[in-house]
N, C-alpha and C positions, 0 to 999 in steps of 0.2 A: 319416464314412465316406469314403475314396479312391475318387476316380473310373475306373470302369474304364480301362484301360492302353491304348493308342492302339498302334497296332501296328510305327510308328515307333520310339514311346519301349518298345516289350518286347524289338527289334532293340538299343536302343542297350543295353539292362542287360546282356543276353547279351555285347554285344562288352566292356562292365565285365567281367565274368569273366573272357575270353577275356587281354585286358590282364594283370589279374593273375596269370592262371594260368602268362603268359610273365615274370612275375616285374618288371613294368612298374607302379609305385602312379600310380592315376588322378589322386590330389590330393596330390602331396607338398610336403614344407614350402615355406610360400609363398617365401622368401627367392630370385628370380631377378635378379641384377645386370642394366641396362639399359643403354646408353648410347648409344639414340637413340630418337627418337620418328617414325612414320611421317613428318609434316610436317615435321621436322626433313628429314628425309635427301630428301625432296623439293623444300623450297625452296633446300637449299644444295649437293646434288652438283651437280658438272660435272667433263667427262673430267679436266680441270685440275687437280682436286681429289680426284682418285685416289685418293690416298695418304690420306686421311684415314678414308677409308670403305674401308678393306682390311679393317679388322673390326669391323662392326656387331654387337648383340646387342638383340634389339626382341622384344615380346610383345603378345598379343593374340589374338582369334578368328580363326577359321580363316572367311572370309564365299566362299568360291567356292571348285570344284577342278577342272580341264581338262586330264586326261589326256590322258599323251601314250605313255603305255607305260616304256619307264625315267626317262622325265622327266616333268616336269608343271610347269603354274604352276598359283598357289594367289592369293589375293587373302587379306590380314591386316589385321583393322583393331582399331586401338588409340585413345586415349583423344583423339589429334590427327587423324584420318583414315585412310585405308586406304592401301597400296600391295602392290605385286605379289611373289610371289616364286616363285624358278627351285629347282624339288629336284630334280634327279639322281640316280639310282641311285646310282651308284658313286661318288658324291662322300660320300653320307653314310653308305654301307655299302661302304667301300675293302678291306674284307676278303671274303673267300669268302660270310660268314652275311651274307645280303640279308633279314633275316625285318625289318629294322627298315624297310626301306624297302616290300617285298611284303607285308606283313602289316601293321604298325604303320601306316605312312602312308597304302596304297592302301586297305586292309580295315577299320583299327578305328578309324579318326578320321574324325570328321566335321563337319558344318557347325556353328559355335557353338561347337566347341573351343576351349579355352585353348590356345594353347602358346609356346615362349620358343624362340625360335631365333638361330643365329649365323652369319656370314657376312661375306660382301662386296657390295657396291655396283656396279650396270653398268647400260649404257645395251642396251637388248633392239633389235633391228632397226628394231623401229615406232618407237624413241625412247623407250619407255618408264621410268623409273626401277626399277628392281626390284633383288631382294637376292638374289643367289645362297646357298641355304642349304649351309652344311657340317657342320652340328647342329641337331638340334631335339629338345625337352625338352617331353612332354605336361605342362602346368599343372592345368589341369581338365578332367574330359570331363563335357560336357553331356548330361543325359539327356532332355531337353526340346530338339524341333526348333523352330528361331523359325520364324513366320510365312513364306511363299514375299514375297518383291519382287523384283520382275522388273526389270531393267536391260539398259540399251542401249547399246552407247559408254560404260560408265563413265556413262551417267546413270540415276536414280533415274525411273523413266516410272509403275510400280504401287507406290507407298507404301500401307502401312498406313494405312486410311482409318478401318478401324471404331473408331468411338466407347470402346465397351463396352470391346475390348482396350486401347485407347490410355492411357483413362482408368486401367483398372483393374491392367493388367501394364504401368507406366511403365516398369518396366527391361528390357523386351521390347521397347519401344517407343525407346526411347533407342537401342537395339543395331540395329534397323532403320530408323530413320529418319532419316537423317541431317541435316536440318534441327531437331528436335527440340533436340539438344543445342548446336546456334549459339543457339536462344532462350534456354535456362539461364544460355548463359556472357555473352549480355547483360543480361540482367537481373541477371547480376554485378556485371556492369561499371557498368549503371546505378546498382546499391547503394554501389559504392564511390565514382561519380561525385558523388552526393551528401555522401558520410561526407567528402569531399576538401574540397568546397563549405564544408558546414557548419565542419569541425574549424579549415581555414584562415581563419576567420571568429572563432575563440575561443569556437565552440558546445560543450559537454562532454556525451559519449555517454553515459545512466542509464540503469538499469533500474527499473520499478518491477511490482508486482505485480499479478499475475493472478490468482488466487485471491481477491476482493473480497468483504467482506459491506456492499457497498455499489453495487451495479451505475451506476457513475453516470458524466459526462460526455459523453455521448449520449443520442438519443431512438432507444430500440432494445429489444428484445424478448430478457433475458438466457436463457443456460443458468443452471441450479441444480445445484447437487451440496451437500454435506452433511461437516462435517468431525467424524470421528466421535471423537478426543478430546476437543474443546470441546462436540461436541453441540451445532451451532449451523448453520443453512444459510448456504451461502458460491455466490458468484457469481463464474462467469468473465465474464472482464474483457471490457467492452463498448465501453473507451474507455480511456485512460491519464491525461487532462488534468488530472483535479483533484487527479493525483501530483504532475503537471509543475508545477502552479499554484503545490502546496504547495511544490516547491523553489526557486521565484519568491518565495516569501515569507522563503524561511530565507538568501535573501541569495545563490543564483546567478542570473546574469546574463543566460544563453541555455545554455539545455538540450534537447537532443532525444531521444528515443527512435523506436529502429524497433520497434512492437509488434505483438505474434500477438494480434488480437482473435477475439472469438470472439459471433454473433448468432442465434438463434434463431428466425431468418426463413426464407423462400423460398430457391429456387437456382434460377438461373439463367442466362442466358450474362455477367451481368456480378454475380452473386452466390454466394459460396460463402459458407458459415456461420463458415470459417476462415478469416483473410485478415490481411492486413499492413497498421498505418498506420504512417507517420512524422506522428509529430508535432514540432514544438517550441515554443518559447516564450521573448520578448525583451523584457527589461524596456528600462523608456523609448523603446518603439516604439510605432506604431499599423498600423491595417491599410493605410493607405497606402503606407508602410513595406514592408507587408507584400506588396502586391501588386510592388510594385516587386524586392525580394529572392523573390519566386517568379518572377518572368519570368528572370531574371539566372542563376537557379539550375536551370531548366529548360533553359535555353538550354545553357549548360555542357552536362548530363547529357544531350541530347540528344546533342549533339559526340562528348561521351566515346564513349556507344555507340554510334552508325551513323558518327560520320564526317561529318556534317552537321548541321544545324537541321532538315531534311525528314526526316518520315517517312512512309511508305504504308502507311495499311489500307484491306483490300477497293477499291485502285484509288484512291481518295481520299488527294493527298498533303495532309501536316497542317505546318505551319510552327511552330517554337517559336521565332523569332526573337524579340525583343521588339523595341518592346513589344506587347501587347493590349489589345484595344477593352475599355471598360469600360461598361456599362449597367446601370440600375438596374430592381431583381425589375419595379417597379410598369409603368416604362417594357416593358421585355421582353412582357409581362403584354401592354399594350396592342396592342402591333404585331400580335402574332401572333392575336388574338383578336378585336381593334376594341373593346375592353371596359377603363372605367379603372377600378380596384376600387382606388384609393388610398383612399377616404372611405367603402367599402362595410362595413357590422357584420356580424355572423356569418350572420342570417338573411339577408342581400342578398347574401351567398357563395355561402347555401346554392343559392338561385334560380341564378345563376348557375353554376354547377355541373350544373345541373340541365339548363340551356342550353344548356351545351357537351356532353351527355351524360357527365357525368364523377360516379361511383359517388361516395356519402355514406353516413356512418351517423352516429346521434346523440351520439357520444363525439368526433368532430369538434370540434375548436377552431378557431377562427379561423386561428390558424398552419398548422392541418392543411389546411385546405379551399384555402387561398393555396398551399401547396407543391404539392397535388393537380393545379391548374389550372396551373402553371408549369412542375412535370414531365411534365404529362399533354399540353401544349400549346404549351407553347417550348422546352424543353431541348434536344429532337430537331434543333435548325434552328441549333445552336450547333458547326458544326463547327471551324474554326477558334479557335484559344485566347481565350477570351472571360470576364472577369469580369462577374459574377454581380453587381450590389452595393445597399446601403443595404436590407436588409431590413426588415419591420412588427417589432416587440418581440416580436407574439406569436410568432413562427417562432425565437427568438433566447432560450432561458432563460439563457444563459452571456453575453452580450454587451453592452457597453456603450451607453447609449443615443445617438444619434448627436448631435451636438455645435452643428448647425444646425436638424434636419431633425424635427420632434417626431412621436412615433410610430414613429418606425424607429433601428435601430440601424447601427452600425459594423461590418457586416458585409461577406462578400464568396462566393460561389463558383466557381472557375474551372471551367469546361464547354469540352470540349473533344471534339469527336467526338460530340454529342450527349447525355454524358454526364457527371454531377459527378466532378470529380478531385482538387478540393480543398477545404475548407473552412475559414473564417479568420476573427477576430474582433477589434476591440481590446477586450481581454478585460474584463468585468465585474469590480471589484475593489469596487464599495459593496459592502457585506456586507451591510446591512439591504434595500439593494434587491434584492440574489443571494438573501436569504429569502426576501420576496415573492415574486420570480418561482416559486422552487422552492414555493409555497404552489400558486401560480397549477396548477404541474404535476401535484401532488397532487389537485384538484380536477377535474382531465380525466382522471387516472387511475378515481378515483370517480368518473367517468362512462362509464368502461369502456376507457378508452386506455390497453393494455395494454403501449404503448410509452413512455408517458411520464416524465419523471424523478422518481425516489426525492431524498428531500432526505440529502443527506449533510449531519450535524452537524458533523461534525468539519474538511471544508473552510470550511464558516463560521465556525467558530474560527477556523479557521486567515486566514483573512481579516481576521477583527475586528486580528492582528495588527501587519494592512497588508500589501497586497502591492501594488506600485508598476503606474505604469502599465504596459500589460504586450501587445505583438500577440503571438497564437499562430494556427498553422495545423495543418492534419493532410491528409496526401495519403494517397490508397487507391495503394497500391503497385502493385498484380496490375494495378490498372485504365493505372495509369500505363505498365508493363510491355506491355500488352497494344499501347497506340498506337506503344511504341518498336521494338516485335518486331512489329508486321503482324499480330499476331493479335487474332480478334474473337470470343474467346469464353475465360470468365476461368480455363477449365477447362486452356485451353493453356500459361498462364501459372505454375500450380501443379503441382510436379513430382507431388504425390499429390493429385488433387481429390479432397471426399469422394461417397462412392458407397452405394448400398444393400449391405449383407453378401451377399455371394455365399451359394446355396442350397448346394452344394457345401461341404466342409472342403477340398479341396484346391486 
């Protein structure tokens, strides 16, 4: 059922009528030739350059209007930023019938309008840049008024704060907030930052799939859905690796993908259920390797996007210079705690845990109850780019055992801001020890670990092959996004977070 009609939006359908009934179509075919963009004709007039800008032709909403009785300026913003423009009476209605200028522009357009205008380029008294209009073409008329934001000087002082709208009408949100869409176009920039990094490197961009009847490469809690000509339940995808592994085996070299995962967990400021990794993966590497080629490749994508290595969230600048400090889980573990649990078995966990106040339950593994106390009690105090490294086996079913150090593997994660940002291995390639471990997962799954890993068969084939030595990592994107854009909540970072169904159809 539609929501009753707001008395704004019963105003604006009336002057729809009104439009047409003067023979004016509110949406006509999109086809408007451009050829300039506001921030164009801002960063490059000067009186000097006159002649260049004698005829602009620019589109956009119509975002301010301040009559002036036969003239007026109007403020238009377009997909680069806003500028000003001069309409005149007589300029745009040179003939006797002024209905396009008295009726059309003063009475039936309004805030949020599309429309495509033509003119010239000048500097306004104050200095301002602004386009004298001597045409204008309604594009769209909006029947929906946006939200009020109040400005001062040309600055933004009342943005759109509420949550619920931001989240839920992003393209309400993009048209008033103008910081909004600087975060999207960097976190472009960051994606490509990276795609440059890797590709100039000889990494080759895959896809692999999402729809899985094997939820595997992570410890995570999949969605199910159900495919109904095979008749068989199938998994979205929780992880991409044991794609990327397989094509480590069939004889590529280094492979990446950007993936849309998708988990079955919680949400919250640094979780949505939908989210982005990069993974990839390099044969004849290790994680050594690997830490080394993450710092190199941050550092870059840092640059690319702000313009420097620093970045600011919440007041806190974060440095991605390299290199960074590396510390081991068990070492982290102690500082922050005064507690060495390198030799402790699951029951001396569980005590401990108990210690620190930090929640258990019986489906807990060894690996569970170590991540619990290092999330729960050092992660937080990692703000600066910090690897994570040498973890226990149990915390590691994908990872190779460590080469020195018995008990722990060749692992690493980088924490930055408090929080995991990337995860990395040199990868597991025994097949018969990659069965055991996934035996091992089975087994805490029958204990009720509802996250733990399914054994894929067919990557153990794929194994028994050989698949050479091999580092792989995988970065959470949004979260990456979040430290490079200042934002601290992962909801900022996704142009649609998900949300509960509006009670409403409209």
């Amino acid at each position: 059922m539609q929501a009753t009609l707001s008395e704004q939006e019963i105003v604006r359908r009336e002057k729809l009528k009104e439009l047409e009934a003067l023979g004016i179509n509110p949406y006509p075919a999109p086809l408007f030739e451009i050829t300039h963009t506001a921030k164009q004709i801002k960063d490059e007039y000067s009186e000097e350059k006159q002649e260049q800008f004698k005829s602009v032709s620019i589109a956009g909403r119509i975002m301010s209007v301040r009559d002036m009785g036969k003239a007026n300026f109007a403020v238009l913003q377009d997909s680069t930023g806003r500028i000003q423009l001069y309409v005149k009476r007589d300029d745009i209605c040179p003939d006797e019938d002024k209905t396009l200028y008295n009726t059309v522009w003063k009475k039936l357009l309004d805030i949020g309008d599309i429309i495509g205008i033509k003119g010239y380029v000048f500097t306004t008294k104050t200095g301002e840049t602004s386009i004298h209009v001597e045409q204008f073409t309604l594009l769209t008329k909006a029947l929906r008024p946006l939200p009020v934001v109040k400005e001062k000087d040309g600055e933004v002082y009342d943005a759109v704060t509420d949550l619920e709208f931001k989240y839920r009408q992003r393209y309400a949100d993009l048209i008033v907030n103008p910081g909004v869409r600087d975060t999207f176009v960097k976190i472009t920039k960051m994606k490509n930052a990276i795609r440059t990094f890797l590709n100039e490197r000889g990494a080759l961009e895959v896809d692999t799939p999402v729809l899985q009847s094997i939820p595997g490469g992570a410890i995570a809690r999949p969605f199910t859905t159900h495919h109904n000509a095979l008749d068989i339940p199938l998994y979205l995808r929780i992880a991409n690796e044991l794609y990327l592994k397989r094509l480590i085996v069939g004889g590529f070299d280094w492979v990446y993908e950007f993936s849309r995962n998708f988990r079955n967990e919680g949400m919250d400021r640094t979780h949505n259920p939908e989210f982005t990794i990069l993974e990839f993966y390099t044969a004849y590497k290790d994680y050594l390797w690997m830490m080394e080629t993450t710092e190199q490749m941050l550092e870059q994508t840092a640059i690319a996007t702000n313009g420097t290595t620093v970045a600011e969230v919440n007041g806190v600048q974060i440095d991605f210079k390299a290199p960074y400090r590396r510390v081991s889980i068990y070492d982290a573990i102690k500082e922050h705690t005064g507690i060495d649990i390198s030799e402790m078995n699951e029951s001396q966990l569980v005590d401990v845990c108990k210690q620190l106040k930090i929640e258990t339950d019986p489906s807990m593994g060894k690996g569970k109850l170590i991540d619990e106390i290092f999330g729960g009690k050092c992660e937080k105090h990692y703000i600066q780019p910090t690897f994570i490294i040498d973890y226990p086996i149990e915390m590691s079913p994908l990872t190779k055992k460590h080469r020195e150090k018995s008990g722990l593997v060749e692992r690493f994660e980088l924490i930055i801001n408090g929080k995991e940002i990337a995860n990395a291995y040199s990868e597991l390639n025994d097949p018969i020890d990659q069965r055991e471990r996934f035996e091992d997962q089975v087994r805490l799954m029958e204990r009720g670990d509802d996250e733990a890993m399914y054994i894929d068969y067919d990557f153990l084939r794929a194994l028994e092959y050989g698949m050479p030595p091999t580092a792989g990592i995988g970065f959470g994107i949004e979260r990456l996004a979040m430290l490079l854009t200042g934002n601290v909540s992962i909801q900022d970072v996704l142009l649609f977070p998900q949300m509960r169904p509006e009670k409403t159809n409209d």
